[in-house]
C-alpha positions in Angstrom: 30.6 26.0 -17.0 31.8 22.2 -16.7 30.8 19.8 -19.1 29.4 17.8 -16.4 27.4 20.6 -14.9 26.0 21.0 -18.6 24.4 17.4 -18.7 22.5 17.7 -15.7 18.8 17.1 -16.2 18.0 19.8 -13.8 18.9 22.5 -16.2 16.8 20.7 -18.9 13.9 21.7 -16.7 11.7 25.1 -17.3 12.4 27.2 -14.6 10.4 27.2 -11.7 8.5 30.6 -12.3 6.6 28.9 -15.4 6.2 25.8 -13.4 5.0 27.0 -10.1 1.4 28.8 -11.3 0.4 25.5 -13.2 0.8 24.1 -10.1 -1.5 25.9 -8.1 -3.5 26.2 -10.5 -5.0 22.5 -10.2 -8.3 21.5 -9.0 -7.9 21.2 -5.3 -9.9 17.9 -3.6 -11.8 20.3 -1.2 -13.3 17.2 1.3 -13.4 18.2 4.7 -10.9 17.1 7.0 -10.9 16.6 10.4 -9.7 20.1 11.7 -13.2 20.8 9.5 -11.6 22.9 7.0 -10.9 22.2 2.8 -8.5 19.9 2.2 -6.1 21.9 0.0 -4.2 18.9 -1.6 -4.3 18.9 -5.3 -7.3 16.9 -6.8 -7.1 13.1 -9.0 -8.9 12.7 -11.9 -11.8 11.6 -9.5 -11.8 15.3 -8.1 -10.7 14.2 -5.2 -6.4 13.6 -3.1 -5.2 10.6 -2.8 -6.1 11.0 0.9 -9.8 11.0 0.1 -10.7 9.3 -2.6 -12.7 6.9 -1.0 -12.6 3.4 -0.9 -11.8 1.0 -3.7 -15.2 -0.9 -4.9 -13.0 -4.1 -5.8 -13.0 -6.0 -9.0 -15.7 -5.9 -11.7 -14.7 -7.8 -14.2 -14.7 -11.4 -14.2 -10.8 -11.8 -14.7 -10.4 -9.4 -11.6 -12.8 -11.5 -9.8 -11.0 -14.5 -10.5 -7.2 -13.3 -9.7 -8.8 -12.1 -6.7 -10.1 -15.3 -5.4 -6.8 -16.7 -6.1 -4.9 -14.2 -4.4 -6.7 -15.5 -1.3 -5.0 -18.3 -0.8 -3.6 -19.3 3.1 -0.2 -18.8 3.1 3.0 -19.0 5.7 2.2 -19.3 9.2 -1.9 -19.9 8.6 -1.0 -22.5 6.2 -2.6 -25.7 6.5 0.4 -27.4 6.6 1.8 -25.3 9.4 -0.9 -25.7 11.3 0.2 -29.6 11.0 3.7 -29.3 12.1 3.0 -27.0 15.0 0.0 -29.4 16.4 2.8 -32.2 16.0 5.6 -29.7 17.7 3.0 -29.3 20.8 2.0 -33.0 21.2 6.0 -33.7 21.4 6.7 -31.0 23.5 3.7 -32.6 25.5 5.1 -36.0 25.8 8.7 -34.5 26.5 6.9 -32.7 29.5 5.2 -35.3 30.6 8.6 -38.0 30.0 10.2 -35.4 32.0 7.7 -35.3 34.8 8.1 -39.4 35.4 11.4 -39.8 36.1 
């Protein structure tokens, strides 16, 4: 066999008949989906998939509070100051309209 082939990681990996049954043998998140059967997806620590593990119950602690109020800031296009320049864009194009209108 090649060096090369030697230093592939995938040979440094147990093979996949030792693998396999730890795999299915993980908790299984088991909420109903909409066909109204388990779902069969493999279960978080929460006992539920990453598909249903509900909704996130935001910040508790007082730092997470915090960096989320200032991750709330008004960015880009709803930007106070964008809201400036295009209220001063539309009063131009405005006058241009009307300037155009008069003669």
């Amino acid at each position: 066999m090649p060096e090369k082939v030697k230093d592939n990681p995938m040979h440094r990996l147990p093979d996949w008949r030792i693998t396999l049954p730890l795999a299915q043998a993980c908790l299984r998140c088991g909420a109903r989906t909409r066909s109204g059967a388990a779902c069969k997806a493999s279960a978080m620590l929460d006992g539920r998939c990453r598909m249903h593990g509900g909704k996130s119950t935001g910040p508790k602690t007082a730092e997470g509070l915090e960096r989320i109020r200032r991750a709330r800031t008004r960015h880009g296009c709803y930007s106070e100051e964008y809201r400036r320049m295009m209220k001063a864009v539309r009063a131009l194009s405005a006058d241009a309209s009307r300037l155009i209108d008069e003669t």
